[in-house]
ZAGUFI-21778 format. One record per residue (C-alpha): residue in one letter; x, y, z. Coordinates in Angstrom, 2 decimals, padded with zeros to 5 digits, always signed. Layout:
REM residues N
<rec r="A" u="X" v="Y" w="Z"/>
...
END
This chain:
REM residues 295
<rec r="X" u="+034.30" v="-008.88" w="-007.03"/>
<rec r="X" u="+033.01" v="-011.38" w="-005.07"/>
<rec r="X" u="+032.19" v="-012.44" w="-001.96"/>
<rec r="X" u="+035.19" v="-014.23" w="-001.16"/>
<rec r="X" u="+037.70" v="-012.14" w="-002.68"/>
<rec r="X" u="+040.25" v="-009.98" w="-001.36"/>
<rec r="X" u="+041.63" v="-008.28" w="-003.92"/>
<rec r="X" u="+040.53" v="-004.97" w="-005.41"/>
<rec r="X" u="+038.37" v="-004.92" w="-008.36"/>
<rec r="X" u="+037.07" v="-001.71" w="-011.21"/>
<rec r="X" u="+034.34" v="+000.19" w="-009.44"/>
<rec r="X" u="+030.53" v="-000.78" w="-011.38"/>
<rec r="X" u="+029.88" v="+003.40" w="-011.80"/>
<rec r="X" u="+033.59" v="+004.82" w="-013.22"/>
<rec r="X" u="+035.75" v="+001.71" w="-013.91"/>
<rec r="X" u="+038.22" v="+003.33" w="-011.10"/>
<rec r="X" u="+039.96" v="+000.51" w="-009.01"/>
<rec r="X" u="+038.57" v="-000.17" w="-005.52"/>
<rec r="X" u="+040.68" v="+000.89" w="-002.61"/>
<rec r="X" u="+040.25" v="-000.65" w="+001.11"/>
<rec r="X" u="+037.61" v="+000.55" w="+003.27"/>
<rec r="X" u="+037.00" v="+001.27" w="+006.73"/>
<rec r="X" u="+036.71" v="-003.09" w="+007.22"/>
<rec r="X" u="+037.95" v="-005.94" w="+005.65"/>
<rec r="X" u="+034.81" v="-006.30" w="+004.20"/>
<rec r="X" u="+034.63" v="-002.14" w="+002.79"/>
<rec r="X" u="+035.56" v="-001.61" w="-000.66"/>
<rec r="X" u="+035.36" v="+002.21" w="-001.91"/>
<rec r="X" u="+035.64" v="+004.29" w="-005.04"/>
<rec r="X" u="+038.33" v="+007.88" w="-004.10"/>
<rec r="X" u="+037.01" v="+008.89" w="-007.60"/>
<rec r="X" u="+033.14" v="+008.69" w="-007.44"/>
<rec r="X" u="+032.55" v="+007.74" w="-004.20"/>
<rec r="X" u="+030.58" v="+004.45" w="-004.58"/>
<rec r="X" u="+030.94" v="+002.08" w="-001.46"/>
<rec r="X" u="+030.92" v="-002.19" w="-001.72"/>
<rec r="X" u="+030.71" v="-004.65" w="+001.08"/>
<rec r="X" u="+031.87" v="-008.27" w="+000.41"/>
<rec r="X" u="+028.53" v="-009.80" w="+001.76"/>
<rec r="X" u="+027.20" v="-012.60" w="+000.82"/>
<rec r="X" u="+023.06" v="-012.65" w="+001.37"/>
<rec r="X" u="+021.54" v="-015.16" w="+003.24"/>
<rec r="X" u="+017.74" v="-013.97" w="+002.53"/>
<rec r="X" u="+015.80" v="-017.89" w="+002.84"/>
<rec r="X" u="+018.46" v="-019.33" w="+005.27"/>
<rec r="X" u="+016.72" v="-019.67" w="+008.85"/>
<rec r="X" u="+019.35" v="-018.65" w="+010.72"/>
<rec r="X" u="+019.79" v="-015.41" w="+009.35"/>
<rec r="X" u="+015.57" v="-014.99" w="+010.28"/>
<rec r="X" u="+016.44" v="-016.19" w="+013.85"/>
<rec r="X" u="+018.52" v="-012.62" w="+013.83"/>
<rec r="X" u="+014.97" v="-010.79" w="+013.23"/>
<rec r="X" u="+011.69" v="-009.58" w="+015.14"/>
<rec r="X" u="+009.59" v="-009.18" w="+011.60"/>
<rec r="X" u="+006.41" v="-008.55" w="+013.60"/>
<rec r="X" u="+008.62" v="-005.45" w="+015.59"/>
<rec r="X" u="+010.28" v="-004.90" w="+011.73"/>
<rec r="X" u="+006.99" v="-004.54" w="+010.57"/>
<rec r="X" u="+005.84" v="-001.88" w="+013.33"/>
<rec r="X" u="+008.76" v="+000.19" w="+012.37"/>
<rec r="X" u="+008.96" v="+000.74" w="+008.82"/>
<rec r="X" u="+004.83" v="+000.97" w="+008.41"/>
<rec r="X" u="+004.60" v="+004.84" w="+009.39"/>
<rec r="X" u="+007.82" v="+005.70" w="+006.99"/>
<rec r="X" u="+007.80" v="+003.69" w="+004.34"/>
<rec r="X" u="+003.86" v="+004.40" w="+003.50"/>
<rec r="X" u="+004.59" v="+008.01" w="+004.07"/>
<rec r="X" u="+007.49" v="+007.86" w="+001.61"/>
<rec r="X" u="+005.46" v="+005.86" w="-000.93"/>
<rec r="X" u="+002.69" v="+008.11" w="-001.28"/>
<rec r="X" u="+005.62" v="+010.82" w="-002.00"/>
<rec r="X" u="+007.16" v="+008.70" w="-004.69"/>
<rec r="X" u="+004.14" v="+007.63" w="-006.25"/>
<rec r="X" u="+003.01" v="+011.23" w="-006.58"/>
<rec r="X" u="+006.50" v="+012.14" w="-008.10"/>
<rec r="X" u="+005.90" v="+008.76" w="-011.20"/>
<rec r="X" u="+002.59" v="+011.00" w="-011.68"/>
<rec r="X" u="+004.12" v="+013.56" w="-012.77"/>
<rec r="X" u="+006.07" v="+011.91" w="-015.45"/>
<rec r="X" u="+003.67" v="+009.19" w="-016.54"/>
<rec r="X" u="-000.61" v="+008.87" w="-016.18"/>
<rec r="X" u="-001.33" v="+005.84" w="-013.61"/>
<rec r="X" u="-004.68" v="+004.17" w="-014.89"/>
<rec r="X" u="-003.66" v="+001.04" w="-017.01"/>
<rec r="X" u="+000.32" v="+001.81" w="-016.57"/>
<rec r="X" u="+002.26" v="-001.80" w="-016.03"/>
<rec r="X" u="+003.92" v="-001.04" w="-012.80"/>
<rec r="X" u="+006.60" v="-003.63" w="-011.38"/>
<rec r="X" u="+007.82" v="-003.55" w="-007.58"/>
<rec r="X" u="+011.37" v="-005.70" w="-007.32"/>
<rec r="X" u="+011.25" v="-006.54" w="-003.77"/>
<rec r="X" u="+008.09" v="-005.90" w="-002.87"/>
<rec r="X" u="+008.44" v="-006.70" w="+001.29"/>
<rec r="X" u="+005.16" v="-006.51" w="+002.62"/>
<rec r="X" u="+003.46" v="-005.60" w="-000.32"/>
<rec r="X" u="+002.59" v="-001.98" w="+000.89"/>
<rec r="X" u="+004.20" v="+000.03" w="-002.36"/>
<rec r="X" u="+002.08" v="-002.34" w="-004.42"/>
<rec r="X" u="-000.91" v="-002.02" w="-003.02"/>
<rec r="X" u="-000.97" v="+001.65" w="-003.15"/>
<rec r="X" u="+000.20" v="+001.64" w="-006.51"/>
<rec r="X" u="-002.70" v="-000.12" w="-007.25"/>
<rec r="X" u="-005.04" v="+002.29" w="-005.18"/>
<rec r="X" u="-004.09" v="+004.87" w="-007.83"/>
<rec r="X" u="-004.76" v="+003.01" w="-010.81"/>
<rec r="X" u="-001.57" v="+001.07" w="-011.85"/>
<rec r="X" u="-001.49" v="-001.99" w="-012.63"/>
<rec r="X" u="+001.02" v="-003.17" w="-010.24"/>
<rec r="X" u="+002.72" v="-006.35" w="-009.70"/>
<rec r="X" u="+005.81" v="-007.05" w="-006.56"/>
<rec r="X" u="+008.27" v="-009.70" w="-006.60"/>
<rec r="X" u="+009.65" v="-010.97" w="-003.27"/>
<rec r="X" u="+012.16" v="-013.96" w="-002.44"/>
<rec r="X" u="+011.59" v="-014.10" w="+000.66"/>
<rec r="X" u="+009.34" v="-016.81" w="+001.16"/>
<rec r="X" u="+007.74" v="-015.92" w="+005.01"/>
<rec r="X" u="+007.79" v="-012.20" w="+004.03"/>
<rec r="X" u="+005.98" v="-012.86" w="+000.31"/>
<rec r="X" u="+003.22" v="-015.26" w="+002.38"/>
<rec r="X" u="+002.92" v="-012.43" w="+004.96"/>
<rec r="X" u="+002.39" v="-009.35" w="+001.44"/>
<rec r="X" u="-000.10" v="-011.77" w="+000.22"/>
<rec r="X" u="-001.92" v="-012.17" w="+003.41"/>
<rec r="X" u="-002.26" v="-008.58" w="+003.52"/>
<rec r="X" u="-003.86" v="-008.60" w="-000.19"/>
<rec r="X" u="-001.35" v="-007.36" w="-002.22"/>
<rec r="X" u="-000.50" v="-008.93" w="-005.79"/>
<rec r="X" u="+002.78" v="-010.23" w="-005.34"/>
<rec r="X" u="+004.70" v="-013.04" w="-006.75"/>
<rec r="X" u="+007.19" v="-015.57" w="-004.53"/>
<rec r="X" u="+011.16" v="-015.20" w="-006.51"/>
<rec r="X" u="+013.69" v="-013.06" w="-007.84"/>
<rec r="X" u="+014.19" v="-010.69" w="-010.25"/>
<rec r="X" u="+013.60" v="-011.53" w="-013.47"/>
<rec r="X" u="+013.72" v="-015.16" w="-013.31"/>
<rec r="X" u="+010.11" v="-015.82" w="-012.28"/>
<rec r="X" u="+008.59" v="-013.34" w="-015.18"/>
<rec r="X" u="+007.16" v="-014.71" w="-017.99"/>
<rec r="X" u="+009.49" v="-014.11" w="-021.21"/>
<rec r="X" u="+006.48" v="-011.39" w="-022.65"/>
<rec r="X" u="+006.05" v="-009.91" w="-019.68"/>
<rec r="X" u="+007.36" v="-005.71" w="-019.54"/>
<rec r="X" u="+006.24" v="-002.95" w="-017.30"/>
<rec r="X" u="+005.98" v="+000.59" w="-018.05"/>
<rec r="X" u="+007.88" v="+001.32" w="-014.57"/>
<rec r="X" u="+010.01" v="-000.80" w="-012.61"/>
<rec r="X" u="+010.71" v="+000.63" w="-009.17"/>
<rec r="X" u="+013.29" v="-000.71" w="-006.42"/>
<rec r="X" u="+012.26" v="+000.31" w="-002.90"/>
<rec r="X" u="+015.28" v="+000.25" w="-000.61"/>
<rec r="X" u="+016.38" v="-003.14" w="-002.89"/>
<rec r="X" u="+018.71" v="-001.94" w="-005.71"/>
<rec r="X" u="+021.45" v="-002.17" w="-002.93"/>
<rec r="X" u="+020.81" v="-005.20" w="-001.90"/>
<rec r="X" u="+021.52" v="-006.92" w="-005.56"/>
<rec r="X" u="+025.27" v="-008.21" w="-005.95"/>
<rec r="X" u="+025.91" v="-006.89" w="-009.70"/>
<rec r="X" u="+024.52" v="-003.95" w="-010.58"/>
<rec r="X" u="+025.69" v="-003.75" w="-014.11"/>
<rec r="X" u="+023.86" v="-007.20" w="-015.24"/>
<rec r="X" u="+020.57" v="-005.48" w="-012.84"/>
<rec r="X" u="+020.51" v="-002.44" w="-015.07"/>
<rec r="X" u="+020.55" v="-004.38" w="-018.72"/>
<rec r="X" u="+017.81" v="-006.98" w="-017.51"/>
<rec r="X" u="+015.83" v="-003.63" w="-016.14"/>
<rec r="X" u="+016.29" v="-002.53" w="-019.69"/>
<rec r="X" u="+015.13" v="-005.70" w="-021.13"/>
<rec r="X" u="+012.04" v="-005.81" w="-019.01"/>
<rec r="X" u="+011.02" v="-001.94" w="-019.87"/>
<rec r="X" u="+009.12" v="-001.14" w="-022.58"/>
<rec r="X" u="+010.50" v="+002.06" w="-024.40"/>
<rec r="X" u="+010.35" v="+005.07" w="-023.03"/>
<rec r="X" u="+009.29" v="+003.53" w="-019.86"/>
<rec r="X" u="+011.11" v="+004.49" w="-016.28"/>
<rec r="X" u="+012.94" v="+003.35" w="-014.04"/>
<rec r="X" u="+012.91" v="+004.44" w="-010.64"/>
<rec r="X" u="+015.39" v="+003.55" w="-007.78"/>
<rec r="X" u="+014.88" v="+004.55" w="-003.88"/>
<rec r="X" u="+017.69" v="+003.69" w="-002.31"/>
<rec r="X" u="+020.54" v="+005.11" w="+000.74"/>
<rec r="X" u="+022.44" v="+008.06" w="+000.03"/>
<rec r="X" u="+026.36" v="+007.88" w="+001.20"/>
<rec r="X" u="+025.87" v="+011.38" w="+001.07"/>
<rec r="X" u="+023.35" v="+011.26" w="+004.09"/>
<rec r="X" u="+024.39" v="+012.74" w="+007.35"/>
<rec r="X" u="+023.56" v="+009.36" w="+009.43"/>
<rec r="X" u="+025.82" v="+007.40" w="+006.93"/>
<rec r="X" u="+027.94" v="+010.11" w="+007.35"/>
<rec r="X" u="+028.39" v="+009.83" w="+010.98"/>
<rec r="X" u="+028.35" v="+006.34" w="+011.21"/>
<rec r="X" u="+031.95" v="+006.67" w="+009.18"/>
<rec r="X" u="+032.91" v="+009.31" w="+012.10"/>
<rec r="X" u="+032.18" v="+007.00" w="+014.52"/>
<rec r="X" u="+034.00" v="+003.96" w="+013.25"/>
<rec r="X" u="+037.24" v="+005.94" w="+012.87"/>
<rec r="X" u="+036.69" v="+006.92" w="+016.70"/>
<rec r="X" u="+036.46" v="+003.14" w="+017.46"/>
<rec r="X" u="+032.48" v="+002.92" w="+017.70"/>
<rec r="X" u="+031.72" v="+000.55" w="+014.49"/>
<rec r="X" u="+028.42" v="-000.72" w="+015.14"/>
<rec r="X" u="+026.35" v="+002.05" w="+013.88"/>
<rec r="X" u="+028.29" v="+001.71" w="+010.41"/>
<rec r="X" u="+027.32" v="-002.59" w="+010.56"/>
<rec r="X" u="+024.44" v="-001.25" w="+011.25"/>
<rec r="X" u="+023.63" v="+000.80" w="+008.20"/>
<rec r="X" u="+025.06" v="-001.93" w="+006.07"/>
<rec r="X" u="+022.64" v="-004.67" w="+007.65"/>
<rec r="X" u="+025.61" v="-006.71" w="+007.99"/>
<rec r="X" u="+024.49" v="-010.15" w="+009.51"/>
<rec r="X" u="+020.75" v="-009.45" w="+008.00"/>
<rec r="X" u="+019.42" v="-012.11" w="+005.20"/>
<rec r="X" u="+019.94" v="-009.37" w="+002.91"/>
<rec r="X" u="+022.43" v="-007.06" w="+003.37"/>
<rec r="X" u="+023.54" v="-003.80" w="+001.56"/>
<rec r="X" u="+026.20" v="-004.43" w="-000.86"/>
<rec r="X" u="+026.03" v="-001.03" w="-002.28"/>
<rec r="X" u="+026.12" v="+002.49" w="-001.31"/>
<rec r="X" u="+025.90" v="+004.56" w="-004.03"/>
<rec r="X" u="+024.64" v="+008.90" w="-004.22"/>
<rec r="X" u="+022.71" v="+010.16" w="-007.68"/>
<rec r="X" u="+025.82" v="+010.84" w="-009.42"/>
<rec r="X" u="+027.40" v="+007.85" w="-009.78"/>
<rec r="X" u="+024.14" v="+005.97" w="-009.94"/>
<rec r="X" u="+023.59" v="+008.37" w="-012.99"/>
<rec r="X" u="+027.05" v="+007.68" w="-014.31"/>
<rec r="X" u="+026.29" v="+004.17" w="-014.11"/>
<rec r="X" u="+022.17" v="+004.44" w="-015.10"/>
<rec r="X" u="+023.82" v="+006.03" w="-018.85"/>
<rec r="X" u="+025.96" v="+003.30" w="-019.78"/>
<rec r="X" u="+022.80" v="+001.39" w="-019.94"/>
<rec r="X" u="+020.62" v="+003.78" w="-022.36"/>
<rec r="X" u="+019.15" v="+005.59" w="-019.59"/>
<rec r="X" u="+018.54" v="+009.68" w="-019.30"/>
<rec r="X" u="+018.09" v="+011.16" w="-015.74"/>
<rec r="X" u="+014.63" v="+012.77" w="-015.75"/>
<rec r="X" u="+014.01" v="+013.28" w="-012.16"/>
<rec r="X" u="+015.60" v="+013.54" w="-009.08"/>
<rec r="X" u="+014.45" v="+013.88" w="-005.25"/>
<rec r="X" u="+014.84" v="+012.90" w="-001.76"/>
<rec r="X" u="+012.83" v="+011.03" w="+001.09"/>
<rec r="X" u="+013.00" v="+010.76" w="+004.96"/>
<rec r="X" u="+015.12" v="+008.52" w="+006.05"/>
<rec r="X" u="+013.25" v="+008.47" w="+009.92"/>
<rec r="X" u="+010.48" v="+009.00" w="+011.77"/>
<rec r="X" u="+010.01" v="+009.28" w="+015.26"/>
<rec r="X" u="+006.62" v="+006.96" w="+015.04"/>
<rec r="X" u="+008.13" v="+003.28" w="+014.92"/>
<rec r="X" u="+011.92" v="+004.84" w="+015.90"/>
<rec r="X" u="+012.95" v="+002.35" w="+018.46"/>
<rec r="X" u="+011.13" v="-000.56" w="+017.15"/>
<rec r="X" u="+013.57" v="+000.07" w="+013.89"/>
<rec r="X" u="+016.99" v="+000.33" w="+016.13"/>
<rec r="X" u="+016.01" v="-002.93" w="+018.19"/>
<rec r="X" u="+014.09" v="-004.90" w="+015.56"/>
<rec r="X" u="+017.80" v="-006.96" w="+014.45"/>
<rec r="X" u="+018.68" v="-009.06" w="+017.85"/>
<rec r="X" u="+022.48" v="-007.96" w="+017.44"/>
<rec r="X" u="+024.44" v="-007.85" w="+020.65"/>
<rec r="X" u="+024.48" v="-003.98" w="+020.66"/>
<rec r="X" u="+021.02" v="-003.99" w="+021.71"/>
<rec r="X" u="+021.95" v="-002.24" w="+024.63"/>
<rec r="X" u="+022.59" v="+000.72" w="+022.97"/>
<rec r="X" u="+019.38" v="+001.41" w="+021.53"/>
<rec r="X" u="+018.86" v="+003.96" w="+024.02"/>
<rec r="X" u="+021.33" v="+005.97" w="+023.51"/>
<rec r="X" u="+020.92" v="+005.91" w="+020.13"/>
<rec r="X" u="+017.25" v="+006.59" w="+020.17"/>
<rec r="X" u="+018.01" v="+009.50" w="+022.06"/>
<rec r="X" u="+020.94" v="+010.57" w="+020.00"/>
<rec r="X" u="+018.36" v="+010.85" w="+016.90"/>
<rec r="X" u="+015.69" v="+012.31" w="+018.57"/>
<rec r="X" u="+018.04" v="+014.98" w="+019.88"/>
<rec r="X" u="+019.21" v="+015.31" w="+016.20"/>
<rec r="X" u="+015.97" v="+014.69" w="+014.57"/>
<rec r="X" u="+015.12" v="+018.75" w="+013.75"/>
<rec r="X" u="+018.62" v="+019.25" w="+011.86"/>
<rec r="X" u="+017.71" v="+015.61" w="+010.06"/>
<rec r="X" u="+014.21" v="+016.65" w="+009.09"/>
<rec r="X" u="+014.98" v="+020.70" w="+008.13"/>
<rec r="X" u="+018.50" v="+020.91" w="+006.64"/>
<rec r="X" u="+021.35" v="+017.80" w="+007.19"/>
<rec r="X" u="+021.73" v="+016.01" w="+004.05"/>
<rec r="X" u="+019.13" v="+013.40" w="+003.38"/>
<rec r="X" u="+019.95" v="+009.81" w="+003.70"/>
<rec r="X" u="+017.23" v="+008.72" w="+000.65"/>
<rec r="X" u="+017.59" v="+009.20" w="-002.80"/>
<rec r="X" u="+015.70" v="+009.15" w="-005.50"/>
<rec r="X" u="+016.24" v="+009.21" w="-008.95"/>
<rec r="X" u="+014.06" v="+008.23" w="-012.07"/>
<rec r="X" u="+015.36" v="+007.60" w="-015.34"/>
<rec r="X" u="+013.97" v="+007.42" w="-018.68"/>
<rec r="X" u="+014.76" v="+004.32" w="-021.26"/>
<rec r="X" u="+016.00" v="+005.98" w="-024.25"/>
<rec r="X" u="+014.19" v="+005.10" w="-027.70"/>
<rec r="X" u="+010.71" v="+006.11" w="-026.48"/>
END
């Protein structure tokens, strides 16, 4: 499926046709659950930047996103030794994962096609190369791990992602995707509240009218469904915060959509929810690592 089609197509995870969503644009599995938005990225066109604050962006991810690193990287520990391990980082943003991948002894390497926010990771000192996935590697080049930070969902096909993850991972070597959960509760309740006529919580979650939207929401089933087709074996599983109140309202206002006036509602309607998020509601982060078969 494209994104100019509008006609059903075989979900990537079971082969189950897609049924309409909750939009024209909302394509969803009733036998696995995956999710698929008919976007079509826009990641180096200018006007889609215009849309963005990356300085406020910036400000609100820093506090999570290193928090949740340092998590993750302490999880690929435990299933592989850091010091001289190839680590790749598809999407690298700001270069943050990288660089403390690096701090622990990997030998880590991010990719990012986003020209302003590749200048801005290598600014900051982190080894990271301008371009996409896998077209500006060199045809020897393989990594031990290949991670996808909040970027596996981003990618349009899924199913060619997975066999050029294979052919850039040495055997036995892992692959490990952080990505949103449809099982969270705040994706969760952004479906609630688009059946009750309040829809732009749900755009929201999908970044649609972002350079790089999602086009995927999948949960660790069906990514594992998907992962085995491809010759890989679950070996770990997990999940991550999905907010923090440092950097909160910098996150809900940093895209200038025209529901900016509700950031304070919704700020408040988090905070108010935020000890249920953090102690029991269903986590909006997976993570899942997965093992290349043969080594």
């Amino acid at each position: 499926m494209n994104s100019s089609s509008t006609t059903a197509a075989p979900c990537v995870c079971c082969g189950q046709t897609l049924r309409a969503g909750l939009e024209e644009w909302h394509w969803v599995c009733a036998l696995c659950g995956y999710e698929f938005a008919q976007f079509a990225p826009a990641i180096n066109e200018a006007e889609s930047h215009k849309k963005l604050d990356e300085a406020q962006r910036d400000t609100a991810l820093k506090s999570l996103r290193e928090a949740n690193f340092n998590q993750l990287l302490d999880r690929i520990g435990r299933h592989t030794a850091p010091a001289g391990t190839r680590l790749l980082d598809v999407g690298a943003a700001h270069g943050w994962f990288v660089k403390a991948a690096a701090s622990r002894g990997f030998t880590a390497l991010g990719l990012e096609p986003d020209h302003a926010v590749c200048e801005q990771a290598q600014r900051n000192g982190a080894l990271v190369r301008e371009g996409f996935f896998p077209d500006v590697l060199a045809a020897h080049e393989q990594f031990d791990v290949i991670v996808f930070n909040d970027v596996f969902e981003h990618i349009p096909h899924s199913d060619g992602l997975l066999s050029q993850c294979i052919a850039r991972l040495a055997p036995g070597g892992l692959l490990v995707l952080n990505l949103p959960s449809s099982r969270g509760v705040f994706y969760r309740a952004s479906k609630l509240l688009h059946r009750f006529g309040a829809g732009a919580f749900f755009d929201r979650l999908w970044q649609k009218g972002m350079p790089s939207p999602h086009l995927h929401y999948f949960h660790a089933r069906n990514l594992t469904q998907l992962s085995a087709r491809h010759g890989l074996t679950l070996i770990d599983s997990a999940h991550l915060a999905s907010v923090h109140l440092d950097g909160l309202y910098a996150r809900i206002t940093y895209f200038k959509s025209g529901v900016r006036w509700l950031a304070p509602l919704i700020w408040l309607a988090i905070v108010a929810a935020y000890p249920l998020v953090r102690w029991g509601a269903p986590s909006d982060i997976d993570v899942v690592i997965f093992r290349r078969n043969g080594g």
